[in-house]
C-alpha positions as a printed NumPy array, in Angstrom:
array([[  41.356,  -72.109,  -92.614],
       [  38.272,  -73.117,  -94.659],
       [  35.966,  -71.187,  -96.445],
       [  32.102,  -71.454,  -95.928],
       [  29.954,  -71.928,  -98.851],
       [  28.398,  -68.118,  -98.192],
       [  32.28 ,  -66.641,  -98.162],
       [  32.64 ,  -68.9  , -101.292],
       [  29.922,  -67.058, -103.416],
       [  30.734,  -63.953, -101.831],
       [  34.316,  -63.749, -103.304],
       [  33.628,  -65.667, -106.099],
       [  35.075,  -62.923, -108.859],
       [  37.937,  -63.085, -106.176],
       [  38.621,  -66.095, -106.29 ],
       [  38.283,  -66.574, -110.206],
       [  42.216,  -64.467, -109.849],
       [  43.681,  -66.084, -107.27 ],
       [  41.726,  -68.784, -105.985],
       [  40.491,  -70.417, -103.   ],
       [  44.39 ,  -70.173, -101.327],
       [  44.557,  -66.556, -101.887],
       [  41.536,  -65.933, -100.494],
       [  42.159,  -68.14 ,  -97.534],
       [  45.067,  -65.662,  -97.074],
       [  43.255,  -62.51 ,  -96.999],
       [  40.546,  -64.017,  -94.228],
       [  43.914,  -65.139,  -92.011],
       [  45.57 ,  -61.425,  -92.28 ],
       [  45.118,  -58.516,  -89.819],
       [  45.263,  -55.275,  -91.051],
       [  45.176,  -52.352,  -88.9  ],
       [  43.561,  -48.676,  -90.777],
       [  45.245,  -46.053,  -88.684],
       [  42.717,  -43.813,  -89.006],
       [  39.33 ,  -43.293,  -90.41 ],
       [  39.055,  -39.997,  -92.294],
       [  39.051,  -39.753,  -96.246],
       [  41.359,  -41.77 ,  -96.445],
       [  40.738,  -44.631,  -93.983],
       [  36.813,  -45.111,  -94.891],
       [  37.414,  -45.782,  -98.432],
       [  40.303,  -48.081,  -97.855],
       [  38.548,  -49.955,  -95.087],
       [  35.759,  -50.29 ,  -97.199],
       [  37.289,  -51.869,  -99.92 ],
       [  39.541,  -54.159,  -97.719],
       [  36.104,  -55.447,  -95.581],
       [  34.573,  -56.329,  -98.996],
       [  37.542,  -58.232, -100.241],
       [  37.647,  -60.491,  -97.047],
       [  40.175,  -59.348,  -94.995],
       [  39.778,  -61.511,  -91.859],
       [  40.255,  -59.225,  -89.131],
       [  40.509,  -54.821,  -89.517],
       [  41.397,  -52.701,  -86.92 ],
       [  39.855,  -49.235,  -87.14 ],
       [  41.857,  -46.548,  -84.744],
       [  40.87 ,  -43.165,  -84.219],
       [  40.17 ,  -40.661,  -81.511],
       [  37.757,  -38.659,  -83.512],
       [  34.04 ,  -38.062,  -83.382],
       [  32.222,  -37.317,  -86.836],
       [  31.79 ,  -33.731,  -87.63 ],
       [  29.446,  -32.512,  -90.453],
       [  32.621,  -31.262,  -92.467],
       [  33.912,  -34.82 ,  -92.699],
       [  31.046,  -35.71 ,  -94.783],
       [  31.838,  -34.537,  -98.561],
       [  34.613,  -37.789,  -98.195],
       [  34.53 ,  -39.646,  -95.247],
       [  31.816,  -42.232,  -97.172],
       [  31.398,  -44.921,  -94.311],
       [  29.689,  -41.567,  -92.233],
       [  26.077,  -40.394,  -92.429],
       [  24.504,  -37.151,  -91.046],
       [  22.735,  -39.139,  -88.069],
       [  25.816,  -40.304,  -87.096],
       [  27.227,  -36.469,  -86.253],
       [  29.197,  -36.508,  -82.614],
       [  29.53 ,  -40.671,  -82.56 ],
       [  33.074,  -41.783,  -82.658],
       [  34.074,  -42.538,  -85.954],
       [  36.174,  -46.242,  -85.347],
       [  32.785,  -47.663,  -83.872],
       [  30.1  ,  -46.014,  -86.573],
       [  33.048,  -46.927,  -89.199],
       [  33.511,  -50.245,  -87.557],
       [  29.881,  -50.924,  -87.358],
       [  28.784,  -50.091,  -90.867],
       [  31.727,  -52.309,  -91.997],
       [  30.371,  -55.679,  -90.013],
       [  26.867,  -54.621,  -91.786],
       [  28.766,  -55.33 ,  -95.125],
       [  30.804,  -58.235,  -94.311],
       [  29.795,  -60.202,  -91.285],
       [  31.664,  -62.561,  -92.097],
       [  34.788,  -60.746,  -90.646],
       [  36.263,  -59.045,  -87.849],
       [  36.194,  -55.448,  -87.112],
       [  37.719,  -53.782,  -83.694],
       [  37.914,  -50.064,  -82.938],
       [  40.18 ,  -48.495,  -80.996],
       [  38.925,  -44.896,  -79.753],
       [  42.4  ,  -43.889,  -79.04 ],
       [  45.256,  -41.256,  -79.817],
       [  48.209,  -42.896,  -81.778],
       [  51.488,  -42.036,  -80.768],
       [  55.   ,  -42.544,  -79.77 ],
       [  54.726,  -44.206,  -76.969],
       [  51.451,  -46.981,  -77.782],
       [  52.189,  -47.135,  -81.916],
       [  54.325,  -50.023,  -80.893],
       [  51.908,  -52.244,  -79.416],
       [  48.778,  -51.216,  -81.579],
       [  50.755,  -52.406,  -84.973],
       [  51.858,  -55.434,  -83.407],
       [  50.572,  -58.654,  -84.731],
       [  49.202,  -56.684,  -88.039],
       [  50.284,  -57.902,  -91.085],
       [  49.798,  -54.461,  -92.993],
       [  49.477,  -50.997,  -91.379],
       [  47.289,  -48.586,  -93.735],
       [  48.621,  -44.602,  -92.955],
       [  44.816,  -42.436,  -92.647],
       [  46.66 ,  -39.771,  -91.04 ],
       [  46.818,  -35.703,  -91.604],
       [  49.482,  -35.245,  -89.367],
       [  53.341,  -35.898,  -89.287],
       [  53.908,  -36.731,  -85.911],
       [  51.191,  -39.958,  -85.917],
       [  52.96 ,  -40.765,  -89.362],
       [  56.377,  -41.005,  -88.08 ],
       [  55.171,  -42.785,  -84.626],
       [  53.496,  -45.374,  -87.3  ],
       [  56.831,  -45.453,  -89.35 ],
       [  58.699,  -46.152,  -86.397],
       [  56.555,  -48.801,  -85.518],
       [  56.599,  -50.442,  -88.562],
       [  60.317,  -50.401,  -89.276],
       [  60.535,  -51.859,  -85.585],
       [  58.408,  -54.905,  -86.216],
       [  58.759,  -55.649,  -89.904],
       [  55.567,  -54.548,  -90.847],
       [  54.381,  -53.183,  -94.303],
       [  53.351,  -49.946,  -94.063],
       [  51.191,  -48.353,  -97.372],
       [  51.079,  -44.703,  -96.42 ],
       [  48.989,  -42.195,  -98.715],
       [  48.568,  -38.544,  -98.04 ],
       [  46.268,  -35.765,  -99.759],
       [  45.418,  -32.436, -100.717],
       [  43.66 ,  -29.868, -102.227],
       [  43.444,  -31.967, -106.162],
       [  46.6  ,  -33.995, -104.964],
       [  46.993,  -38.005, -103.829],
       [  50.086,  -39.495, -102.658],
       [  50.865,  -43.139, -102.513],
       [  54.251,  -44.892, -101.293],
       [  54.992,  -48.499,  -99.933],
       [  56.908,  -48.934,  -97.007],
       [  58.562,  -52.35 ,  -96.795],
       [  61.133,  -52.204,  -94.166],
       [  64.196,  -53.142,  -94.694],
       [  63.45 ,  -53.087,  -98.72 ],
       [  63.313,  -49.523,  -99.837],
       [  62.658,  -45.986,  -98.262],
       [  60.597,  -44.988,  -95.402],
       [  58.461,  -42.481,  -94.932],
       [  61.141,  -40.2  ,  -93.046],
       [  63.467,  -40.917,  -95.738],
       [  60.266,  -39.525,  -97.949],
       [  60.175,  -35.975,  -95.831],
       [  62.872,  -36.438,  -93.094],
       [  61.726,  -33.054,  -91.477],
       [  58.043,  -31.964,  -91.458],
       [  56.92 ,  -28.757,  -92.694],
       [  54.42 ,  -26.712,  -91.251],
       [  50.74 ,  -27.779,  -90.736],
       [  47.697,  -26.33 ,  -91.565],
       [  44.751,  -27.696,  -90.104],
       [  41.518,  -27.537,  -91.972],
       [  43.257,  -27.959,  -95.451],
       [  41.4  ,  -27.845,  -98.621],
       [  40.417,  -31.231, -100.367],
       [  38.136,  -32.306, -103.004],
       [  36.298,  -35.383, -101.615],
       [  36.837,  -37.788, -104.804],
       [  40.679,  -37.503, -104.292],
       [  41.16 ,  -39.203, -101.095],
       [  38.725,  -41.95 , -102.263],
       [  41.045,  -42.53 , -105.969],
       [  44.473,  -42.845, -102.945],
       [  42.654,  -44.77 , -100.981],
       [  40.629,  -47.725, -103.245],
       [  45.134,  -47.731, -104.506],
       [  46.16 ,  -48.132, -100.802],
       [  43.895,  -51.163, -100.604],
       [  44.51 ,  -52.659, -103.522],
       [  48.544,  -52.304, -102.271],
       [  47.418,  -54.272,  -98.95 ],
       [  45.475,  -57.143, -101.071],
       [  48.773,  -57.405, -102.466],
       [  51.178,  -57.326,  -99.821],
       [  49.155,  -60.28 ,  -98.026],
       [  48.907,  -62.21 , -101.7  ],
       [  52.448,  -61.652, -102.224],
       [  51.511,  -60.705, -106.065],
       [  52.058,  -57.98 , -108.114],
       [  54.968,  -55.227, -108.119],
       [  54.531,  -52.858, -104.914],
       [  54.853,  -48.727, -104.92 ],
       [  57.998,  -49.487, -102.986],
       [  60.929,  -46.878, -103.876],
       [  58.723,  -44.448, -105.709],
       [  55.784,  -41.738, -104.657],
       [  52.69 ,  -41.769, -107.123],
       [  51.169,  -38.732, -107.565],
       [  47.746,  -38.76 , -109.088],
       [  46.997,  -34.843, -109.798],
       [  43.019,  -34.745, -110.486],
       [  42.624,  -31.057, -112.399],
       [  45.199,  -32.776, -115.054],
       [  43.877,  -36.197, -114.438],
       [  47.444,  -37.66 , -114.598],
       [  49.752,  -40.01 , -112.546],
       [  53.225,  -39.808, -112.441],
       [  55.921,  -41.21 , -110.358],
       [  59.008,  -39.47 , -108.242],
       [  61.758,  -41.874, -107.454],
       [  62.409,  -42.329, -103.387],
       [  65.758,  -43.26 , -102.381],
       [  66.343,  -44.509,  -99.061],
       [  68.626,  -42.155,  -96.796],
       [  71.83 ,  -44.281,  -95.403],
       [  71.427,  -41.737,  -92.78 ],
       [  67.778,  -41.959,  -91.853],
       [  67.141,  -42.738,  -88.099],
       [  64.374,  -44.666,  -88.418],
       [  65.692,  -47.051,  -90.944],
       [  68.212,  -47.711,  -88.303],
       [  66.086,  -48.758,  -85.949],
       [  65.695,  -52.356,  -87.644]])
């Protein structure tokens, strides 16, 4: 796969890290951003400006005006629109020199399967257990790397999922708590996970670096500290056994 002399300049600081080969990697991966909230938008962003080849934007969401204070790929016209095709639209205006599909769909059990198939990296946007686990599942089944991130309130979350290699995320919280919908966030937060949950894709598909696998970061933005909590993968988790 061969570069054009427009993708050239446009990675160019790129490309002055890991040259012309790691770049051709990024525009051959598929990465699929399971949903486009706070977290998703940023993430998205980031990955559609580095060059990832193909995205695939899912969610079954239309924009409301309380998404705005960190949902940054959203504008105030774009109130009642779905999100994956105003998110996957504003993304092709950046980088048209990629690929962006959106899916207007629910994730779940039963069609997590077959939407992460083929991706080389699933990114978690979620705020809900049930779509995380379905995703986990999905993952785990196929071999695919799954970088999930979760906020709230001042708090960001960050873990790795390589299956096979380390926990998953029901070894992480094998039985959900209770949900509360309409929690409190601060809009930078999700936008500090997610620019980390990109950069974790970039280099899954580079195959550089050392990977949040085995560990959740916690980035706590009143103290404006990271710290890390060691993960251990449960020999009696039942989605680890599904590989």
């Amino acid at each position: 796969m061969m570069l054009t002399e427009r993708e050239l300049k446009r990675y160019d600081r790129q490309i002055r890290l890991f040259g012309v080969e790691g770049q051709n990697k990024l525009k051959a991966a598929k990465v699929l951003v399971a949903g486009v909230g706070g977290l998703g938008t940023a993430a998205a962003l980031y990955l559609a400006a580095a060059g990832v080849g193909k995205l695939v934007l899912v969610d079954k969401d239309v924009v409301e005006l309380s998404n705005l204070n960190r949902q940054i790929l959203y504008t105030t016209e774009d109130l009642g629109k779905p999100k994956a095709e105003v998110a996957a639209k504003r993304l092709n205006s950046l980088n048209p020199e990629i690929s962006v599909e959106a899916l207007t769909i629910e994730i779940n059990e039963e069609n997590a399967p077959e939407i992460v198939k083929g991706c080389n990296v699933v990114v978690d946007g979620q705020d809900n257990y049930a779509t995380r686990y379905a995703l986990n599942d999905a993952c785990i089944v196929h071999k695919i790397p799954f970088v999930h991130a979760s906020v709230h309130a001042y708090e960001g979350r960050l873990m790795t999922i390589l299956p096979g290699k380390g926990p998953c995320y029901r070894c992480l919280i094998p039985v959900p708590p209770p949900e509360a919908k309409g929690f409190p966030i601060l809009g930078t937060v999700p936008g500090t996970i997610s620019t980390l949950q990109a950069t974790e894709v970039i280099k899954i598909v580079l195959g550089i670096g050392k990977l949040c696998v085995g560990k959740l970061l916690v980035y706590d933005a009143l103290d404006m500290t990271f710290y890390e909590i060691k993960i251990e993968r449960n020999p009696e988790c039942p989605s680890c056994r599904l590989l």
